[in-house]
GUGU-486146 format. One line per 4 residues: for each residue z, x, y of N, C-alpha, C. Coordinates in steps of 0.001 Angstrom, whole numbers, plus 500000, padded with zeros to 6 digits. Each point is the difference from the previous one (the first is absolute). Layout:
residues N
Z:X:Y:Z:X:Y:Z:X:Y; ...
***
This chain:
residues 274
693660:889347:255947:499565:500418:501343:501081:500791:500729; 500897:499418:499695:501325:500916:500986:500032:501583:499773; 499620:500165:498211:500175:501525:500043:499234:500814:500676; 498513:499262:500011:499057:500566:500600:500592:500468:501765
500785:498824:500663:499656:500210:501008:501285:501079:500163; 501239:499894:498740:501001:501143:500405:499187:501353:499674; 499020:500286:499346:499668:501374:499813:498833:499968:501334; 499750:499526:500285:499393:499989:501545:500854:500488:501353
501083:499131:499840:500919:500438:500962:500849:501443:500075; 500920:500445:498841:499734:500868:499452:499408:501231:499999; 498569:500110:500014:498852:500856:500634:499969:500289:500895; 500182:498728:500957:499925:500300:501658:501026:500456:500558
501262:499725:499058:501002:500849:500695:500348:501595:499425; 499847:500102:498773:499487:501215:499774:499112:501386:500806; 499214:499172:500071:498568:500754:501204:500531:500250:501363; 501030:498446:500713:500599:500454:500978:500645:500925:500028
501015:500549:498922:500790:501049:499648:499841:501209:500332; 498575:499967:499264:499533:501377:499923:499278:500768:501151; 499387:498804:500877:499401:500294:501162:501406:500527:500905; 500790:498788:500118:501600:500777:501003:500218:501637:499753
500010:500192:498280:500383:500692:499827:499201:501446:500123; 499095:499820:499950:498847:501334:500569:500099:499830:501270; 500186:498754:500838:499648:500535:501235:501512:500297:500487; 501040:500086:499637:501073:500502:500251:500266:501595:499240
499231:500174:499146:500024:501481:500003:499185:500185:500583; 498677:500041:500388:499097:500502:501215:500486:500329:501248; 501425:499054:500491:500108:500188:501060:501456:500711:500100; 500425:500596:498798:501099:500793:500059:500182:501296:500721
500225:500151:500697:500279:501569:500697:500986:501072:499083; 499304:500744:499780:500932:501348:499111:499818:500852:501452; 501245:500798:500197:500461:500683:501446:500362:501012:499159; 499354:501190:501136:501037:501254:499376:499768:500935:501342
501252:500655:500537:500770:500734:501124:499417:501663:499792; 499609:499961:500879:499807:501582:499918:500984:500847:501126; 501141:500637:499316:501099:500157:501104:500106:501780:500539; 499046:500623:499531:500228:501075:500124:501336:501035:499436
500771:499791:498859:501311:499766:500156:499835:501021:498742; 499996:500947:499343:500780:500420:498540:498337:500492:499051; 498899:500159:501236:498658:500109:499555:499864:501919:500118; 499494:500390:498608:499511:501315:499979:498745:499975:500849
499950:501240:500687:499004:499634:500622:499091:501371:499328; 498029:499664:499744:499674:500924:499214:498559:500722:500991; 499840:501146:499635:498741:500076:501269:500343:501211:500369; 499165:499924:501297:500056:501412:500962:501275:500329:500267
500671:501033:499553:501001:500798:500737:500196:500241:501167; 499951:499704:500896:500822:500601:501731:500836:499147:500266; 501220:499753:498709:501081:499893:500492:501068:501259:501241; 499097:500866:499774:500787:501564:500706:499829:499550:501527
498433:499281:499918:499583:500516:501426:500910:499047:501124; 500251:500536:501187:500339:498910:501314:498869:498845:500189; 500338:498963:500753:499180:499036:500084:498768:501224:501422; 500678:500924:500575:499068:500654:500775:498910:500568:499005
500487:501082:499100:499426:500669:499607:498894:499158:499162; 500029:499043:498936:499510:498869:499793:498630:499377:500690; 500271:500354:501080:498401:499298:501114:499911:501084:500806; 499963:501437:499609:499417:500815:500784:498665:500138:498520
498848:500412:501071:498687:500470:499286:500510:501679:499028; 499644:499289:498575:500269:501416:498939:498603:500064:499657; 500104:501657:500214:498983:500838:499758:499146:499420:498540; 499046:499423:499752:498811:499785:498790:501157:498515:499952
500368:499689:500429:499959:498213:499049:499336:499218:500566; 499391:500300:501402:499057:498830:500591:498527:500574:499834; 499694:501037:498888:498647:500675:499901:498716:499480:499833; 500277:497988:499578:499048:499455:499538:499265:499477:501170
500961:500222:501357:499104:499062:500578:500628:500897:501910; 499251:499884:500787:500624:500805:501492:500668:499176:500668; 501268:500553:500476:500476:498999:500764:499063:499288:501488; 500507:499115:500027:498839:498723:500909:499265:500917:501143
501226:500578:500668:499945:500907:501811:498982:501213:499489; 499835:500130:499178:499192:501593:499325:498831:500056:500543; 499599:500763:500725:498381:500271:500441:499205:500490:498760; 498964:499651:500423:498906:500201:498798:498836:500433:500620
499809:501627:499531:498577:500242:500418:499055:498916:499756; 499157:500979:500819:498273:499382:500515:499479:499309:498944; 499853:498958:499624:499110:498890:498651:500761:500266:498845; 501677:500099:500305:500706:499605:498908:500400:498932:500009
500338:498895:498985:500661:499145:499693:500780:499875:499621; 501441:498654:500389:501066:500474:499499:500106:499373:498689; 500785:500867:498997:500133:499222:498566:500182:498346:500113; 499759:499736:498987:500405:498308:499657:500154:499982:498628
501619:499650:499995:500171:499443:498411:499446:499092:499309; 499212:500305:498864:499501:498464:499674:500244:499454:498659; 500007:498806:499928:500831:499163:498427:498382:499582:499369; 500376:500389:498926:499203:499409:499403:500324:498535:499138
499238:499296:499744:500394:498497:499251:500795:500358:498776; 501419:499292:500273:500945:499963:499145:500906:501260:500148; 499470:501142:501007:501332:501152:499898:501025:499948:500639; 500504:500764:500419:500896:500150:501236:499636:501356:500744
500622:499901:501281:500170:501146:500728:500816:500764:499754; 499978:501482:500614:500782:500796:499485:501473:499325:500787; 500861:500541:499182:501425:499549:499954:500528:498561:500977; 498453:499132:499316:500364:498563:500058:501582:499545:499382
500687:499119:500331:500611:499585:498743:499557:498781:499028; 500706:499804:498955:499670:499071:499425:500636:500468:498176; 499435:500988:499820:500398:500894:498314:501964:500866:500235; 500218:499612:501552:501582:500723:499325:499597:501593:500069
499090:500818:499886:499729:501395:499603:499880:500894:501170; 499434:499261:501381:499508:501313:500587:500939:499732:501310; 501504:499027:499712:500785:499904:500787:501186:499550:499652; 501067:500160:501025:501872:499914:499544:499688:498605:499707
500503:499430:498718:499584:498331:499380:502016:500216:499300; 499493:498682:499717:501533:499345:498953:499571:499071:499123; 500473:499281:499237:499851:498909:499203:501156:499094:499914; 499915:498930:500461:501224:499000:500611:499323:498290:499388
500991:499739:499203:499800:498531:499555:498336:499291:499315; 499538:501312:499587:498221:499684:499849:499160:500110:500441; 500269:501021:501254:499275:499918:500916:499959:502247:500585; 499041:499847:500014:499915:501645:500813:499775:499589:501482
501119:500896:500461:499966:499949:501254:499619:501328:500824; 498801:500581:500471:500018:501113:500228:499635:500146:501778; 500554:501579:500357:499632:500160:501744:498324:500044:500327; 499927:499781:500733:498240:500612:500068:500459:500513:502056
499149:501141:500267:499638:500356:501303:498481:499963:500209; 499636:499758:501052:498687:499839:500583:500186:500650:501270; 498668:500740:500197:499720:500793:501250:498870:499830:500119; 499755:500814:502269:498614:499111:500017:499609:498800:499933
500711:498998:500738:500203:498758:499093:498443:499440:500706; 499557:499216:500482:498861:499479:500258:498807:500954:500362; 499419:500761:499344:499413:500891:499974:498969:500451:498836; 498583:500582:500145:499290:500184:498846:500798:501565:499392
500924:500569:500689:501000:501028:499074:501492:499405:500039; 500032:498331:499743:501540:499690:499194:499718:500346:498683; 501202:500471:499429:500415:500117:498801:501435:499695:499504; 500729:500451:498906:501516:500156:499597:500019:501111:499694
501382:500297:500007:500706:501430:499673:500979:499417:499148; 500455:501071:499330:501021:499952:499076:501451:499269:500716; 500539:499069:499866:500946:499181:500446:501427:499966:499105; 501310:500138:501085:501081:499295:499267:500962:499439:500932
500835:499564:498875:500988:499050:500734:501085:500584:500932; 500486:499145:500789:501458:500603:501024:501271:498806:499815; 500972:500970:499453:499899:501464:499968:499510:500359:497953; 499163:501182:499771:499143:500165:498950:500191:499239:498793
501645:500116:499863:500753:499629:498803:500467:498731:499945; 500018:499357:501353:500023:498449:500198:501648:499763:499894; 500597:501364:499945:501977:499503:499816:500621:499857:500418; 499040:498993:501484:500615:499409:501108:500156:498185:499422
498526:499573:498932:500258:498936:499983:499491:499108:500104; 498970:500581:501278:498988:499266:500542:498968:501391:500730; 498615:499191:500111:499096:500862:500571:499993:500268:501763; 500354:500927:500255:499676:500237:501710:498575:500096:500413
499346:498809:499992:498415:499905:500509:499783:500823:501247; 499535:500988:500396:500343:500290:501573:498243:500734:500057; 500318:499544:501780:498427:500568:500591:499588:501767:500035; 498990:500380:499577:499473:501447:499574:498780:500206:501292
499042:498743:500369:499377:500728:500862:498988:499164:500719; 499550:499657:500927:499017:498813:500644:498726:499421:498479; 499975:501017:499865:498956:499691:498529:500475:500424:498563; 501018:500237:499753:500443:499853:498884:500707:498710:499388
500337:500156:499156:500845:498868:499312:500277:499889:498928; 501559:500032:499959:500900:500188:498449:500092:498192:499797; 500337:500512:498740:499826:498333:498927:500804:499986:498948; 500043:498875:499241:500200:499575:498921:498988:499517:499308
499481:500200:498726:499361:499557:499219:500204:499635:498950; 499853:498508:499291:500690:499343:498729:499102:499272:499275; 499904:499793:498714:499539:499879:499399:500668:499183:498277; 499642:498777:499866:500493:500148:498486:499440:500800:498650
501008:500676:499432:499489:500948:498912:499719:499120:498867; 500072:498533:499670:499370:499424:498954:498809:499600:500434; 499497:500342:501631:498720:499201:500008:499712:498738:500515; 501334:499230:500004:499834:498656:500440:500288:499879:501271
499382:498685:500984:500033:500040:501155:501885:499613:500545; 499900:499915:500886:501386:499989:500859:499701:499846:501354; 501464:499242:500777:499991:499658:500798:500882:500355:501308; 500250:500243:501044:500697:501104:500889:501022:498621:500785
501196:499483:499320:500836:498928:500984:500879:500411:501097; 500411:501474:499924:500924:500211:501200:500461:501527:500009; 500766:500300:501183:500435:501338:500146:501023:500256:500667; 500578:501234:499495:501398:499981:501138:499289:501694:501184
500362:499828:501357:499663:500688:500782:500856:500463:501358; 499737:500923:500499:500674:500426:501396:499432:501043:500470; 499904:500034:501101:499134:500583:501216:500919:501503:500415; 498981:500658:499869:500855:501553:500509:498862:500808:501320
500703:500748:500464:499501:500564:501426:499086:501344:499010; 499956:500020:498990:499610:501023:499207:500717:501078:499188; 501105:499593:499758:500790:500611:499058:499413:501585:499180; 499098:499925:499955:499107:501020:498907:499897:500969:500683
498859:500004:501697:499736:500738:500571:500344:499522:501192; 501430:500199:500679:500516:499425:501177:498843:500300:501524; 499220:501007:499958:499335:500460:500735:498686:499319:500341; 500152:499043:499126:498411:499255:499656:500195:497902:500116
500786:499880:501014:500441:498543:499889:498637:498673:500730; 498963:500726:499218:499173:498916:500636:499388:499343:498610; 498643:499029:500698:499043:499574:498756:498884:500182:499732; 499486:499523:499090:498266:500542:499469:499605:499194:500986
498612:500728:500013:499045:499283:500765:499504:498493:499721; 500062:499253:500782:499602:498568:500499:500972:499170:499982; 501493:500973:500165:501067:499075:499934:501051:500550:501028; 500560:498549:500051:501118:500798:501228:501816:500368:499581
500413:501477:500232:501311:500086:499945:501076:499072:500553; 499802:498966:500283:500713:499035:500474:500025:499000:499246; 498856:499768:499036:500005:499120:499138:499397:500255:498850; 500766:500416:499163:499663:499882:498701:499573:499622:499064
499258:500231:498754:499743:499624:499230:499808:500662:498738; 500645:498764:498828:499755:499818:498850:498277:499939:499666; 499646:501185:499106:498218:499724:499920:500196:499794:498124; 498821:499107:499651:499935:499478:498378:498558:499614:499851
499740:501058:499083:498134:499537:499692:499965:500494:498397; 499526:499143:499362:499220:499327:498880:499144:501706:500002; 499857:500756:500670:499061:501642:499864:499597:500325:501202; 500122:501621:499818:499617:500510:501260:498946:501323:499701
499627:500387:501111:499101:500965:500130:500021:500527:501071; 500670:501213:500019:500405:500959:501293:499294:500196:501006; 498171:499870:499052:498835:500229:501707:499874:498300:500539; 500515:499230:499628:499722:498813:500907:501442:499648:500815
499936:499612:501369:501400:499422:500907:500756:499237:498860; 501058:500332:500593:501411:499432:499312:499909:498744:500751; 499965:499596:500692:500104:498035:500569:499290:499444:499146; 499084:500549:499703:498650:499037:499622:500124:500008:498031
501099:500785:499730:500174:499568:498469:501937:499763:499345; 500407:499991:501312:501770:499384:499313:500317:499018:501003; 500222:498728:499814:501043:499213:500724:500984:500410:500409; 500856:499889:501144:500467:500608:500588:501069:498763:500421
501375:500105:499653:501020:499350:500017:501067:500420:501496; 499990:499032:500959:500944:501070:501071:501627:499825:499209; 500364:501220:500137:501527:500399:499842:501075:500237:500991; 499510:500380:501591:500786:499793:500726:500121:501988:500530
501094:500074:501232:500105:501184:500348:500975:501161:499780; 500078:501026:499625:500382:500942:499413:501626:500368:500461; 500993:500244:499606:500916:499139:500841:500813:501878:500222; 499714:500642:499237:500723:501653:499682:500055:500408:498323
500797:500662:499958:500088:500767:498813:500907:500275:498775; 500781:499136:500781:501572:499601:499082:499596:499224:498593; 500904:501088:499408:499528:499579:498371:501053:499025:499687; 500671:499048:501268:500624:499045:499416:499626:498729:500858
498580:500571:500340:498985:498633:500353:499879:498532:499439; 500038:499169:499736:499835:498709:499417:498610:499358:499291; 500130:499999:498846:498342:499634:499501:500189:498728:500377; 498691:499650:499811:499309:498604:500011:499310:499538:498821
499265:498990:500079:499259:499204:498859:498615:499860:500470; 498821:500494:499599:498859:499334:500209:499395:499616:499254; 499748:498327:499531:499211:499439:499594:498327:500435:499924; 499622:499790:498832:498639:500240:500180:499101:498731:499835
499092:499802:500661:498878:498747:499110:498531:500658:500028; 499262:499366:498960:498783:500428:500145:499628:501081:498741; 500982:500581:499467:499691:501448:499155:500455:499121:498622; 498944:499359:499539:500099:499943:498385:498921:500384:499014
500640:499822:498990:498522:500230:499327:499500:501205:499947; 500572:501119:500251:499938:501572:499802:499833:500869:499315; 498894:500388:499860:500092:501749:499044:500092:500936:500549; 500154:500155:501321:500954:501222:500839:500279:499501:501351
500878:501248:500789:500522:499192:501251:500377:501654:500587; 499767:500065:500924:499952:500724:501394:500693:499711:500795; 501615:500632:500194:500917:499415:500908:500652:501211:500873; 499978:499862:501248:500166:501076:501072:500507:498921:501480
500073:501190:500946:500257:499906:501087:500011:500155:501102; 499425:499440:501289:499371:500992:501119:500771:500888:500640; 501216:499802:500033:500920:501304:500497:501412:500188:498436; 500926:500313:499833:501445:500172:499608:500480:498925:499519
499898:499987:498776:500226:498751:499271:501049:500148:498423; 501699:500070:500093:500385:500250:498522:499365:498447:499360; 499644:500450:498646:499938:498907:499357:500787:499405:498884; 500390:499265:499349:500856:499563:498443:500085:498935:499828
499995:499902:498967:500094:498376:499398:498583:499197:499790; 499271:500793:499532:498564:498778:500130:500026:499321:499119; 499717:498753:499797:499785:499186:499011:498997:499603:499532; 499871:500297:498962:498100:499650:499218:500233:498728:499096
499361:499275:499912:499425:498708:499615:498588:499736:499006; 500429:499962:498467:499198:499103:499306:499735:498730:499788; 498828:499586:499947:499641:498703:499526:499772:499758:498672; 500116:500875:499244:500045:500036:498182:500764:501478:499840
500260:499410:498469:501035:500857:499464:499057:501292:500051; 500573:501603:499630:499348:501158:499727:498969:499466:498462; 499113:501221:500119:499154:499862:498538:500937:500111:498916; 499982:498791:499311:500437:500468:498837:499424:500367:498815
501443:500991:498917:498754:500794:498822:500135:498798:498707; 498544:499811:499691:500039:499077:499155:500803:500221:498468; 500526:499033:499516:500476:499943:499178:499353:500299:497926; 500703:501019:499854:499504:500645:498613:499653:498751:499197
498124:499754:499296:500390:499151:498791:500675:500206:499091; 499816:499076:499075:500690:500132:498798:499724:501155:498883; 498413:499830:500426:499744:501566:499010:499926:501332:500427; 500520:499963:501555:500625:500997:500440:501185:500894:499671
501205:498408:499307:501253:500713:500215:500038:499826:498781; 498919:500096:499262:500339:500432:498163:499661:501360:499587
***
């Protein structure tokens, strides 16, 4: 009887084992930093242009659609971009291709711009980073226009979900376009914000699809400003992420968060490696 009950016992501690032990890899966090730091950056060229020249209207690149203020003869309508199931919009991001992107720790990180923002003529335009080449270090998030809005867009390139734990940040009077020190619409230049949404869509309000983190008030322009830390909660479990700002925002240091390892490539059989 005893053996019986040692291979009983045995079992149960076995089983305990194995349960600890899955649920302690389940709950392992794999972290990886996206620092802006030593990244080629690949995409649209206007590294040449000024951050002015940059957000002035060029002749045929906004051809798909009229800007918002545009009068429209007698029983015209104004364009509307439309997605079809499963596409994207024109120079959505998401593919790295139709904007300044990088590839950092597994992850594509690319700019996206939106114009027109709550509107049946929002769209995106071709977007990049500040400054283009990034060989400052970090991204200069800065405000473009009551209805526009520059971004970050990230993504893991194996596919697997991820999680958004923190960021390093500091508040600028607008560094980019000193002439322009206010915020998008439904927010106030006095108080800032960190915006983060799970997806966006340029013709619907920006409140109503990013959480909105306050960061505090814009303090000047000194590039020997003091970052901070902002914690994130709430953003797990991700197959993309939408991260911006209602006014002047440098960003660096984000930290992404798995709950399982990357896909791995399965291992050659045996009558593979003969």
């Amino acid at each position: 009887m005893e053996w019986r009950w040692l291979l009983v016992t045995w079992g149960l501690v076995g089983a305990v084992g194995m349960t600890f032990a899955a649920r302690t890899a389940f709950a392992q966090r794999f972290e990886y930093v996206i620092t802006f730091g030593n990244v080629v950056v690949h995409g649209v060229d206007r590294a040449s242009e000024t951050p002015e020249m940059a957000h002035q209207e060029i002749v045929g690149l906004d051809s798909l659609l009229p800007p918002a203020s545009s009068p429209l003869a007698p029983g015209q309508s104004p364009k509307v971009t439309m997605r079809s199931p499963g596409s994207l919009l024109p120079f959505e991001p998401g593919q790295g291709l139709a904007n300044a992107s990088f590839r950092q720790e597994g992850f594509l990180v690319e700019a996206f711009w939106a114009k027109n923002t709550a509107s049946h003529e929002g769209a995106f335009k071709p977007s990049h980073f500040h400054p283009a080449d990034l060989s400052s270090g970090f991204e200069a998030q800065h405000f473009a226009g009551p209805n526009e809005l520059h971004g970050i867009y990230i993504r893991s390139l194996d596919g697997t979900r991820f999680g958004l734990k923190s960021l390093r940040y500091r508040l600028t009077r607008n560094r980019q376009i000193p002439r322009k020190p206010f915020s998008i619409d439904g927010f106030s230049t006095f108080d800032v914000q960190v915006l983060i949404a799970r997806s966006f869509d340029p013709r619907d309000r920006i409140p109503s699809q990013f959480t909105a983190f306050p960061v505090g008030i814009p303090l000047g322009n000194d590039i020997n400003l003091p970052w901070a830390t902002l914690r994130i909660f709430g953003f797990e479990l991700l197959d993309q992420l939408y991260l911006t700002s209602s006014a002047s925002v440098d960003f660096a240091n984000i930290v992404l968060t798995r709950r399982e390892p990357p896909l791995a490539v399965p291992e050659p059989q045996e009558k593979d490696k003969q």
